[in-house]
N, C-alpha and C positions, 0 to 999 in steps of 0.2 A: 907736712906732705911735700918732695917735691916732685920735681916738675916728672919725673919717669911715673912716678908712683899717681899721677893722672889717671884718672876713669879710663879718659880716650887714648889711652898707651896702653892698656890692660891685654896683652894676647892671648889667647886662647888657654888653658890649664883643667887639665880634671881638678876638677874637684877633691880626691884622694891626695891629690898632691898640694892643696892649700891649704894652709893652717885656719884659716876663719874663710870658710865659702861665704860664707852668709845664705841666709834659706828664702828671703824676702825678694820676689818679683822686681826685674828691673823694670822701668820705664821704656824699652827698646820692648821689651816683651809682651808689657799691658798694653801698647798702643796695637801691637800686631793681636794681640786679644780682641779689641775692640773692635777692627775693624772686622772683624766675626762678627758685630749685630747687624751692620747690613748683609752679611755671607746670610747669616740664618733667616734674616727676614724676608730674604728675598729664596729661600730653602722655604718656607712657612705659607709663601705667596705661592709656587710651584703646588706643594699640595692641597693647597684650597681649591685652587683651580684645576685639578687632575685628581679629583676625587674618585676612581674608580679604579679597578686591578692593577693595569699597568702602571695608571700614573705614580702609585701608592709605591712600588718598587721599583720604580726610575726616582723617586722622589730617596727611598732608602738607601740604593746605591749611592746617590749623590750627596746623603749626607753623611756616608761613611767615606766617602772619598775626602770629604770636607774635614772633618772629623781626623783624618788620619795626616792631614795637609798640619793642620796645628800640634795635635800629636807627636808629628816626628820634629816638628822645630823644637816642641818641650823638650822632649827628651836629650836632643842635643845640647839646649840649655842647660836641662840639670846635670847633663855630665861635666861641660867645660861651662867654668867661669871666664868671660867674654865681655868687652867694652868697651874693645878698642875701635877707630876710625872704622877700617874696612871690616868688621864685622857687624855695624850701625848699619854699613852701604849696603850688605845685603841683606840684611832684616826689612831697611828700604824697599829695595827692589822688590821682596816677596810681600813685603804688604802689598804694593801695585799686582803683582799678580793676582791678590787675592781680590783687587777691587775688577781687574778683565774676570775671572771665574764669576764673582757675585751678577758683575753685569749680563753676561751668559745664560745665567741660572735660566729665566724666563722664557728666552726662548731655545734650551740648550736641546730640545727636542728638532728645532730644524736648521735656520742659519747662528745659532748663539754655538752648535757643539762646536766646530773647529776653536771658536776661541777661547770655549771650557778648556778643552784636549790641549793645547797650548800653554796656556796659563798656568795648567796643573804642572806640564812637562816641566815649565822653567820654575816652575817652586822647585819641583824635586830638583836640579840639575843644583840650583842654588844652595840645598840641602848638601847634595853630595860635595861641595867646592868647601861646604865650612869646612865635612866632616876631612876631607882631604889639606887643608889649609891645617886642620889642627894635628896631622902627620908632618906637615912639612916643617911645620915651628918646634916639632918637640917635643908636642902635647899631649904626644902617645904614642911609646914606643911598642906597643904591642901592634898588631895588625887592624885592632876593633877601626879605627880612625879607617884606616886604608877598605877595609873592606866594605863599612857604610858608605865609603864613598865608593867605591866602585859600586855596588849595590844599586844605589842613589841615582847613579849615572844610566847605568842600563834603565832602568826604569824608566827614567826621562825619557829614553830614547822611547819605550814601546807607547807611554803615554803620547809623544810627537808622531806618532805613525799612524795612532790611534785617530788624527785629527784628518787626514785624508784620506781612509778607507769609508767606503758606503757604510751606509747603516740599512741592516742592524750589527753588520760584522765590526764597525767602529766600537760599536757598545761592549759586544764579547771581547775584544782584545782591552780596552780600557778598563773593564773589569777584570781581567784574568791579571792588569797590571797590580791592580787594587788587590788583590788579593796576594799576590806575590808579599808585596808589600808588610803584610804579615806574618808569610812565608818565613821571610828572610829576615827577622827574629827569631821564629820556634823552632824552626828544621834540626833534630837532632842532628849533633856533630857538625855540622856548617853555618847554622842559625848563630847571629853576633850574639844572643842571650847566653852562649854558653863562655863568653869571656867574663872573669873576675870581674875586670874593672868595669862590664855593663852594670853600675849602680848607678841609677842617678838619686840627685837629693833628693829624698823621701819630700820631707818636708816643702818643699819648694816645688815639687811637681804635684803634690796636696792642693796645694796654694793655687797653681794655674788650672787644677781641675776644678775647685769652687767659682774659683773667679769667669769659667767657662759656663759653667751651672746658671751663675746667677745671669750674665748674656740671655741664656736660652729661657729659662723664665720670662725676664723683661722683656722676650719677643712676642708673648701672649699680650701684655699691656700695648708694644705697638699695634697688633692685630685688633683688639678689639676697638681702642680708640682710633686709627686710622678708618677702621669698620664703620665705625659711629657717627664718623665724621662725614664719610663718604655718603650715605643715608642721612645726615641730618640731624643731628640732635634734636634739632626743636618738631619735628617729623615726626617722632616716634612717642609710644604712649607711655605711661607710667611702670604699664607692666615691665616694657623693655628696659627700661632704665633700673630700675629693681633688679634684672639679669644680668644688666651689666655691672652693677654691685658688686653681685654674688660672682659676677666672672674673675674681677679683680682681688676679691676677697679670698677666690682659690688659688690665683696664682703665687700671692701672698704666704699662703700657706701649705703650699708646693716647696718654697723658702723656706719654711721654717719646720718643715720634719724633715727634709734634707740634711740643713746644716747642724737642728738638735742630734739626728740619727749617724750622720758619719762624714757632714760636709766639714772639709779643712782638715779632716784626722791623715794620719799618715799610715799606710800598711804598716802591719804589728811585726814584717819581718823579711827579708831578703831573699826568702825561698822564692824557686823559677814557679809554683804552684800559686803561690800566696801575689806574685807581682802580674800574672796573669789572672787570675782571678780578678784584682784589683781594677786592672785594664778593661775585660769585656763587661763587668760590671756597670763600668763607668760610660762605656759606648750604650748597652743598652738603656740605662739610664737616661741618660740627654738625649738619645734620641724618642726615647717616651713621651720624655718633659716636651720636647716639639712635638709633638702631635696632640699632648693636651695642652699646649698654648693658638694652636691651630685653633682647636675643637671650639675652644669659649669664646671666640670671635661668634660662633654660633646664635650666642644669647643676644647677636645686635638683629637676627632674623626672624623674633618672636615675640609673643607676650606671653603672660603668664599660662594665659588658655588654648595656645597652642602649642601641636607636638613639634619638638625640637626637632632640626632635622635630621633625617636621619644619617647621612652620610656624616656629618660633623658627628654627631652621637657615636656612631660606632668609631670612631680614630679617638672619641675623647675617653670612651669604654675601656676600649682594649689598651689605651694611654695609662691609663690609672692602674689597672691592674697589672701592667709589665712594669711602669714605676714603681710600685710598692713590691712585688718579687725580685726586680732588683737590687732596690734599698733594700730590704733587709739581707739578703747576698753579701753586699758589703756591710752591713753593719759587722758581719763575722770574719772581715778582713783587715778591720782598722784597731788601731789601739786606743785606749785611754776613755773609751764610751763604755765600762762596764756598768756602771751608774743608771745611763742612760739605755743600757740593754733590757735592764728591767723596768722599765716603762715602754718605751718601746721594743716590744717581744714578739714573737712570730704568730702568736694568737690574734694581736690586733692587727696584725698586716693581711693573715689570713680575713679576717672580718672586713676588711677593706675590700681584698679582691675579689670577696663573695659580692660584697654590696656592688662594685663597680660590672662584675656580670649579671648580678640581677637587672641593674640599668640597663645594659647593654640589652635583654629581651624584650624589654617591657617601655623603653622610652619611645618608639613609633607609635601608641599605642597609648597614651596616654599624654594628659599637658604635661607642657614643659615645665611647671611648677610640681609637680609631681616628679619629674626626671630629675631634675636639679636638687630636689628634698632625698633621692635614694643616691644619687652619685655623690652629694654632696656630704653625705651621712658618709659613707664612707670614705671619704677626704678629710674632712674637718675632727672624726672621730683620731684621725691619725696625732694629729693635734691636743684635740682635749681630753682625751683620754691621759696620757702622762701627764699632763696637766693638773689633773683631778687626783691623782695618787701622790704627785708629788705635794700637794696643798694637805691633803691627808696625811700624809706624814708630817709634813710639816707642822698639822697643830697637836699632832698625838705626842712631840717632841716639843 
């Protein structure tokens, strides 16, 4: 190797234009990953503490602003391969952003929004500078470069304007940015999805969506054990501890019908139908899986013989059954799970989201070993069910 052919000398290049992209996460990338689990855990804290109409959708706006904050850096990613100095400096920078947003989160309702509104403006601005940096080197001779960055840029701006108007009008114009933002992908005829070269690696944007997944998982293990912790362990009775079990035990296996069902598969195909699909799929999904890692923090407020509560119960209800309608959405979007389609089929997804609405009427209303035994049934049967067919064939064979 020498010395040009360094990491840190690597400028910016689509992808279509390198001979070996390579599809494997850089290091610059999983660290601005990571620091999404305090983003989400402190997203996770917000809704436990604003459990009621409003907070629940101040709670989902901001985690799709969140959401779309990591998003558009992937997607930049998997279009240019990138490694050099000044593109390290501002992966930098926006991870810092994302630690001012995280810090926000909690009180972004009264003095934390300006330096939400802030924070967001200069991730996008940072966004718009790659996508502009990768026109000025080269990196794209077509407009796509130039027009994310302008895109990019305005947006910044409404987000920074967003941070010194009153509320509730701060909120309307920060959302109307948030949603541009998606805007200006799909808009027939102006929307950047209708350039050729908007492909990024399949494979490699797979990759940062599991690795996002499992984040948001692992914020139910924060939750409940921070929960535990805060109450006391040695405090509580045997029933509790037996809940907290079965809490961990779910989140566990939140993982593992995920990644059997379609985590790390790549879309089966390029179409603008099949790569949108893909996408809100993926948005409803993680933001599920956060509200049933919220939910089982729950199991540190009870014992066996009492009813769970019920605010936690319905975000963990309505969790389970918008996860499993969107998992299997995506199962019919990815490739290479056919195998795996016939164990997991839409009959037992259906049987899941019946069991998680029965829960949903019936757990005020009864102990919380009884909730736990009909939510749990249909979580765990997600699980054991392919499980059981495939053991069955396997000794019939």
């Amino acid at each position: 190797m020498t010395a040009r052919e360094f990491s840190i000398w690597r400028k910016p290049q689509h992808h279509m234009d390198v001979e070996n992209p390579g599809h494997h996460v850089h290091w610059v990338e999983l660290f601005f990953d990571l620091i999404h689990v305090v983003t989400i855990f402190q997203l996770g804290n917000f809704l436990s503490q604003h459990l009621d109409p409003s907070g629940f959708l101040l709670f989902t706006g901001l985690f799709i602003a969140v959401f779309f904050a990591w998003a558009d850096s992937s997607a930049y990613n998997s279009l240019y391969v990138s490694t050099d100095i000044p593109h390290r400096m501002v992966m930098g920078v926006q991870i810092v952003t994302m630690m001012f947003i995280a810090a926000a989160i909690p009180a972004v309702s009264a003095g934390g929004w300006p330096f939400f509104a802030l924070g967001y403006a200069l991730n996008r601005a940072l966004t718009a500078w790659l996508y502009w940096r990768a026109r000025s080197i080269g990196a794209e001779e077509s407009s796509l470069a130039y027009e994310q960055g302008r895109n990019f840029f305005v947006l910044a701006l409404v987000f920074a304007i967003s941070a010194v108007l009153p509320r509730p009008l701060s909120y309307w114009v920060f959302g109307a940015g948030v949603i541009a933002i998606q805007l200006q992908y799909m808009l027939p005829k102006v929307g950047t999805l209708r350039f050729e070269r908007f492909l990024p690696r399949l494979e490699h944007l797979s990759e940062r969506f599991a690795l996002l997944m499992l984040i948001l998982i692992g914020e139910g293990f924060f939750k409940i054990v921070i929960t535990l912790s805060d109450k006391g362990i040695y405090k509580v009775g045997a029933g509790t501890l037996f809940n907290v079990v079965m809490g961990g035990l779910s989140l566990f296996a939140l993982a593992w019908v995920y990644f059997d069902s379609a985590g790390n598969a790549k879309v089966r195909g390029r179409t603008l139908s099949l790569l949108l699909g893909y996408w809100f799929a993926h948005i409803i999904l993680m933001w599920s899986a956060l509200l049933i890692a919220v939910a089982l923090a729950g199991e540190v407020y009870v014992g066996l013989l009492d009813p769970f509560p019920t605010d936690y119960g319905v975000i963990g209800c309505v969790g389970l059954a918008v996860f499993l309608a969107a998992l299997c959405w995506l199962q019919t979007l990815v490739e290479g799970r056919e195998m795996t389609r016939r164990y997991h089929h839409g009959r037992l997804r259906l049987f899941g989201i019946a069991m998680a609405l029965v829960t949903l009427l019936v757990h005020p209303f009864v102990p919380s070993i009884i909730g736990n035994l009909l939510w749990g049934t249909g979580l765990f049967s997600q699980a054991a069910w392919p499980l059981y067919l495939a053991m069955s064939e396997r000794r019939v064979a």
